[in-house]
Wavefront OBJ file of the C-alpha trace (Angstrom):
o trace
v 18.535 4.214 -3.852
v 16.233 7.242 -5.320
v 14.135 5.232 -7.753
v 11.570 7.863 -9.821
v 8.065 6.675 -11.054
v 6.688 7.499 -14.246
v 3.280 6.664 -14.303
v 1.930 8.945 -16.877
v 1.469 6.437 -20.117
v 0.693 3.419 -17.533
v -2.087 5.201 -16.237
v -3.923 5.949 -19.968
v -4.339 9.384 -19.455
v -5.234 9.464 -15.695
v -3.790 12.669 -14.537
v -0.629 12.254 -12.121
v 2.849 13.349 -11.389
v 5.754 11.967 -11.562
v 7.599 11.640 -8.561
v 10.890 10.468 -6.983
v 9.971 7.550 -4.457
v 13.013 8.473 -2.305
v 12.895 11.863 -2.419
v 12.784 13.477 1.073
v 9.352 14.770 2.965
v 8.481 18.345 2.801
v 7.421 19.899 5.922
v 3.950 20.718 6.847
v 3.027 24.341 6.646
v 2.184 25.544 9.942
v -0.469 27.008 8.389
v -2.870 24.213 7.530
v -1.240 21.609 10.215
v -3.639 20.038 11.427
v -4.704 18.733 14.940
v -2.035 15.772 15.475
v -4.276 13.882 17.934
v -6.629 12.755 14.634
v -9.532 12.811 16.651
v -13.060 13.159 14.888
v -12.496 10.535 12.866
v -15.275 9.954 10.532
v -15.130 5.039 10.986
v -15.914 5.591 14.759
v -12.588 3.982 15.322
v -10.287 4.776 18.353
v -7.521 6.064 17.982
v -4.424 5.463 19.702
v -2.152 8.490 21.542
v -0.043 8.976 18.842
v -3.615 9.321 17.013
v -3.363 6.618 14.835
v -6.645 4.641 14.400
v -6.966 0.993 14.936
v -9.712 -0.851 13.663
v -12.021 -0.940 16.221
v -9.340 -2.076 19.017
v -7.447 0.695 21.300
v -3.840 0.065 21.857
v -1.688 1.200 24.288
v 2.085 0.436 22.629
v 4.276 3.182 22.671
v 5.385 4.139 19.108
v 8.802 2.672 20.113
v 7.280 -0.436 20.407
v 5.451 -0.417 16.934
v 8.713 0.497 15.292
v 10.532 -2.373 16.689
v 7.899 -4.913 15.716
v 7.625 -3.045 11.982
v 9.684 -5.809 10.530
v 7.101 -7.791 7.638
v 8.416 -7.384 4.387
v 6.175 -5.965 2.186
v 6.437 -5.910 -1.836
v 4.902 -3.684 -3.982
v 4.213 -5.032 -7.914
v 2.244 -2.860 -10.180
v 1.034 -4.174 -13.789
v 1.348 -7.623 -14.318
v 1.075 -8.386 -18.361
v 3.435 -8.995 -20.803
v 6.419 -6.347 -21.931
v 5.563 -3.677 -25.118
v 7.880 -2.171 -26.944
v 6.087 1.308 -25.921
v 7.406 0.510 -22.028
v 10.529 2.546 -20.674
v 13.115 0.734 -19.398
v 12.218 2.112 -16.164
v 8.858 0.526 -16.702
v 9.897 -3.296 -17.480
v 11.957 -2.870 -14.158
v 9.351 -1.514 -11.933
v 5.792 -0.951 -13.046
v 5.232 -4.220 -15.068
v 6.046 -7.762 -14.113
v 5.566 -10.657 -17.010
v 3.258 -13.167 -15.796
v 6.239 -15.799 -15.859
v 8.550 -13.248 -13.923
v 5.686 -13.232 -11.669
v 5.003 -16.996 -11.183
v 8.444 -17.487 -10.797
v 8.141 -14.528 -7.890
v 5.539 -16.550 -6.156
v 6.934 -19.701 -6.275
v 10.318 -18.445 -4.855
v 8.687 -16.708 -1.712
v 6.180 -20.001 -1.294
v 9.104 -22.678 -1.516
v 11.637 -20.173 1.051
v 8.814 -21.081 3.549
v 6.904 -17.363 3.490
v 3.719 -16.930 4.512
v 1.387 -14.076 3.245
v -0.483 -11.507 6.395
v -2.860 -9.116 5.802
v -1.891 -5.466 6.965
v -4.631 -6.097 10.084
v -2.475 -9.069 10.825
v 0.874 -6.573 10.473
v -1.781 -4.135 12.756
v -1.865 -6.727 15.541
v 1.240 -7.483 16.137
v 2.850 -4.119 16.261
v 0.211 -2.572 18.595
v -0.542 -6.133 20.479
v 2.243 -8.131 20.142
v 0.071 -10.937 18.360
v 1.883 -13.485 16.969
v 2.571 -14.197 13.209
v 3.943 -17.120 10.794
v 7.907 -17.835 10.973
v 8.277 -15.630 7.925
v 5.655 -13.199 7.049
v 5.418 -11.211 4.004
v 2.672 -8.594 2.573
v 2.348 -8.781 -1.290
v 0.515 -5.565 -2.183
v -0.441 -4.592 -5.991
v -0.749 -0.777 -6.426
v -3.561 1.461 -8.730
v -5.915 -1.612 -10.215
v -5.238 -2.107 -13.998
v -7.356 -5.022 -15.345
v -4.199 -7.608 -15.259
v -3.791 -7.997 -11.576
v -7.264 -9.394 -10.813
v -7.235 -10.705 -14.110
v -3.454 -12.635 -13.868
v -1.902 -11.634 -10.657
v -5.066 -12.832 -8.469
v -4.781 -16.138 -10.125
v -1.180 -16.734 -9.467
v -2.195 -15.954 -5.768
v -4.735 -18.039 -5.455
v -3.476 -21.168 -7.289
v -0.695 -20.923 -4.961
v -2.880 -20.394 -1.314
v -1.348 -16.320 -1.175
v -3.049 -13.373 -0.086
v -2.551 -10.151 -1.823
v -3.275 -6.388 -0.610
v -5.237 -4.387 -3.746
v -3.945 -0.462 -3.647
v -6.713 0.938 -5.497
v -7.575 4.261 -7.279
v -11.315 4.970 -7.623
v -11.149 7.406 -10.374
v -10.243 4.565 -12.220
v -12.456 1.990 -11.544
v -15.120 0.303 -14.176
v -12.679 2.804 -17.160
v -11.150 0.264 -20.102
v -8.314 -1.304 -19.340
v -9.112 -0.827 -15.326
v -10.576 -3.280 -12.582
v -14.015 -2.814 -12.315
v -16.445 -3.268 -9.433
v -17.179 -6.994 -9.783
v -13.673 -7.851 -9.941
v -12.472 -5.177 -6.754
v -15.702 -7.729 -5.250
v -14.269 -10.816 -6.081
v -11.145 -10.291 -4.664
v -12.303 -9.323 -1.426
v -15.154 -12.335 -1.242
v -11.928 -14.356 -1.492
v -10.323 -12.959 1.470
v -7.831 -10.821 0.086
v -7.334 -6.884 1.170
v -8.931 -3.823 -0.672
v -6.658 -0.923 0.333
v -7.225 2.409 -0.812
v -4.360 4.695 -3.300
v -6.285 7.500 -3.146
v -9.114 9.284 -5.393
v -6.443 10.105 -8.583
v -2.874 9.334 -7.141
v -1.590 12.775 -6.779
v 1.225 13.553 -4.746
v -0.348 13.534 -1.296
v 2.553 16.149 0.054
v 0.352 18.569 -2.323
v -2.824 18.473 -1.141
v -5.111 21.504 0.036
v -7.626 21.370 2.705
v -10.292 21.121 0.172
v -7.951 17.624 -0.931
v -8.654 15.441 2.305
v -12.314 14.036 2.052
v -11.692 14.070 -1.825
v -8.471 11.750 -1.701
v -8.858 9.969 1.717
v -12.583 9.594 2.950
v -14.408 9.115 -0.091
v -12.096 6.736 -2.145
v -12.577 4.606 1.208
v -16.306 4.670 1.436
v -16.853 3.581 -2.264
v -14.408 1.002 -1.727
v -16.027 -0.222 1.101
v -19.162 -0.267 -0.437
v -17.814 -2.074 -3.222
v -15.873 -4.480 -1.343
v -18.211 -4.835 1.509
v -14.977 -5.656 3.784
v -13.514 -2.434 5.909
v -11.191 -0.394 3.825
v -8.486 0.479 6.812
v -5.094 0.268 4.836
v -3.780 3.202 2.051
v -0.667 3.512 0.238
v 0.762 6.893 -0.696
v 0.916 8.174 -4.070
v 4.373 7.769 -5.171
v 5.233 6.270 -1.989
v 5.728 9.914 -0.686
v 4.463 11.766 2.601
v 4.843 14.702 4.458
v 3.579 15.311 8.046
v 0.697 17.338 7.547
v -1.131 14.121 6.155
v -1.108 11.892 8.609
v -3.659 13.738 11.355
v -6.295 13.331 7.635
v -5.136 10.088 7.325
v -6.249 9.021 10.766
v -9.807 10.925 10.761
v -10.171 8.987 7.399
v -10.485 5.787 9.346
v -7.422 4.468 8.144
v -4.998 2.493 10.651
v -1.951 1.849 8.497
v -0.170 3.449 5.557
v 2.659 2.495 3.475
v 5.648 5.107 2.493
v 7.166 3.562 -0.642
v 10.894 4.380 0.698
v 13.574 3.654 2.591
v 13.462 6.258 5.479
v 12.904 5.372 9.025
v 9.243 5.527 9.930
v 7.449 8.692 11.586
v 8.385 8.782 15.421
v 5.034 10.029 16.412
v 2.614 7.640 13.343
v 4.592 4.706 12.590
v 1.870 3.097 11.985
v 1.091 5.827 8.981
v 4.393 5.086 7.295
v 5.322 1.810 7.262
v 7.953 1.275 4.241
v 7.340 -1.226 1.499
v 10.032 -2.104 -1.357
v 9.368 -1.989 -4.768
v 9.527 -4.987 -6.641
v 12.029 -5.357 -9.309
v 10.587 -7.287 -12.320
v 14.385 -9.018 -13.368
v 14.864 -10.167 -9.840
v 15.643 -13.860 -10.127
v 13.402 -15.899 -7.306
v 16.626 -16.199 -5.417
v 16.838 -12.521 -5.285
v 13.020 -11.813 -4.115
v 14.337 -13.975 -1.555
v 17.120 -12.180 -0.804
v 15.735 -9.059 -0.836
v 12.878 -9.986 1.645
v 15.653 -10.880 4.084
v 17.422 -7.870 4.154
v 13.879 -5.779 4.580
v 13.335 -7.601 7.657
v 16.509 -6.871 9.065
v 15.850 -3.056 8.445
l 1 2 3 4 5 6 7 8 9 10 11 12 13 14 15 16 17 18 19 20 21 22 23 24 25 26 27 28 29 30 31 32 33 34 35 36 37 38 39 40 41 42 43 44 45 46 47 48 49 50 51 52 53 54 55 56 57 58 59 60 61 62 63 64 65 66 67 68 69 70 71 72 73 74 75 76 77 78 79 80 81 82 83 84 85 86 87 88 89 90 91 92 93 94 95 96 97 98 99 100 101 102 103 104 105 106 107 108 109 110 111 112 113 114 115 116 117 118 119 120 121 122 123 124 125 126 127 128 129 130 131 132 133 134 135 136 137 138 139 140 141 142 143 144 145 146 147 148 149 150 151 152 153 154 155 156 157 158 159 160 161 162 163 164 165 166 167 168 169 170 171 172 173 174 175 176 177 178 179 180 181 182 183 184 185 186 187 188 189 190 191 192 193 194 195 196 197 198 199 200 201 202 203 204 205 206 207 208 209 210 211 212 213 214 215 216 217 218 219 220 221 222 223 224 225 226 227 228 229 230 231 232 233 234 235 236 237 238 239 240 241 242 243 244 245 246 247 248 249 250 251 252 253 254 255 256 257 258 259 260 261 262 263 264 265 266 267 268 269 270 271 272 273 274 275 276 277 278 279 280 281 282 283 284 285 286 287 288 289 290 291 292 293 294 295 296 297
């Protein structure tokens, strides 16, 4: 289902657009495509033949192979405070979570017998075959307001679960925003920093002048932040188009999650792997139920 995100008063006057999550790709102009290998990458990290980089490790798996092992569920939660009566409906049902809606999240996944992975974790066994928990799920918290280090890391941690942290820099240190000691605590306590881009535009309209601005350098100042490699990104909106993906992998980045339901890219599956958004009045019996039927997708 075509779910549309309105970011605009969520993001205190961060610039964006609003965007249909399910809406298709466009195609790349032939113009500005880029070279599909990916090579030049600016980590130093291999990159595989369907020139997605890896982290340091070469692969051989045949993109066949990564899309059958593409399986983890992964969840994507944005704000995590109370309700206002300034939020859309829209809002209370996709970008916020109460802190008890939350909880309640958490404990449901926890007590079904999941077990939270880091996207290197997802990386390894799709391009290795390495083995993971019985029932593996990503959590992943998308642009960095204040509440999810503040709230959403502590319902993690009381609770032993590892969250992935989808961060805009243009945001970082503002009011309201995570700042630089918190994006460090996080990662000192072994969760991921994953990068959502400079200013979360709509990726499918970026320039050539775009690239470095909204792929290499939101990943270097995270990194220096974090001091943990910055390898994982989340699109915009959850939308991408084809002409990305070559940036994407000279960025150093070795996976990438779409934020729809459409098959992943035959050629870089690893640079659109799908995550669900997270629906705030799910019941813990339907998180449940919904991370079932994503990893029978």
């Amino acid at each position: 289902m075509s779910r549309r995100t309105v970011l605009g008063a969520a993001l205190g006057g961060v610039a964006v657009f609003t965007a249909a999550c399910g809406a298709p790709s466009i195609p790349a102009d032939p113009a500005t495509k880029a070279d599909p290998t990916g090579q030049g990458g600016t980590s130093g990290a291999p990159t595989t033949p369907e020139g997605t980089a890896t982290s340091g490790a070469a692969t051989n798996a045949a993109p066949a192979d990564i899309i059958a092992r593409a399986t983890v569920p992964v969840l994507c939660y944005h704000q995590v405070r109370p309700w206002t009566g300034d939020d859309s409906s829209y809002t209370k049902q996709a970008l916020v979570i109460p802190p008890e809606k939350h909880r309640e999240h958490l404990d449901a996944i926890k007590n079904a017998g999941y077990t939270t992975i880091t996207p290197d974790q997802y990386l390894a066994h799709m391009t290795q075959g390495a083995q993971l928990p019985a029932k593996p799920v990503i959590l992943s918290y998308d642009d960095g307001k204040d509440n999810q280090p503040e709230v959403a890391f502590a319902d993690l941690s009381a609770r032993g679960m590892t969250g992935t942290w989808f961060i805009m820099t243009v945001v970082i240190g503002n009011d309201g925003w995570t700042t630089k000691d918190q994006i460090k605590q996080v990662a000192d306590a072994g969760h991921v920093i994953g990068s959502h881009t400079w200013d979360h535009h709509d990726v499918r309209k970026y320039g050539p002048k775009d690239w470095a601005t909204q792929f290499e350098e939101p990943r270097a100042l995270l990194q220096k932040i974090s001091g943990q490699p910055v390898d994982t990104f989340a699109y915009p909106y959850g939308a991408w188009n084809e002409a990305a993906l070559p940036h994407l992998a000279k960025a150093g980045y070795s996976t990438a999650f779409q934020l729809e339901e459409k098959p992943l890219d035959r050629t870089h599956p690893l640079l659109t792997l799908r995550r669900a958004l997270a629906v705030s009045t799910w019941t813990g019996d339907e998180v449940v139920g919904k991370l079932q039927t994503l990893a029978k997708a």
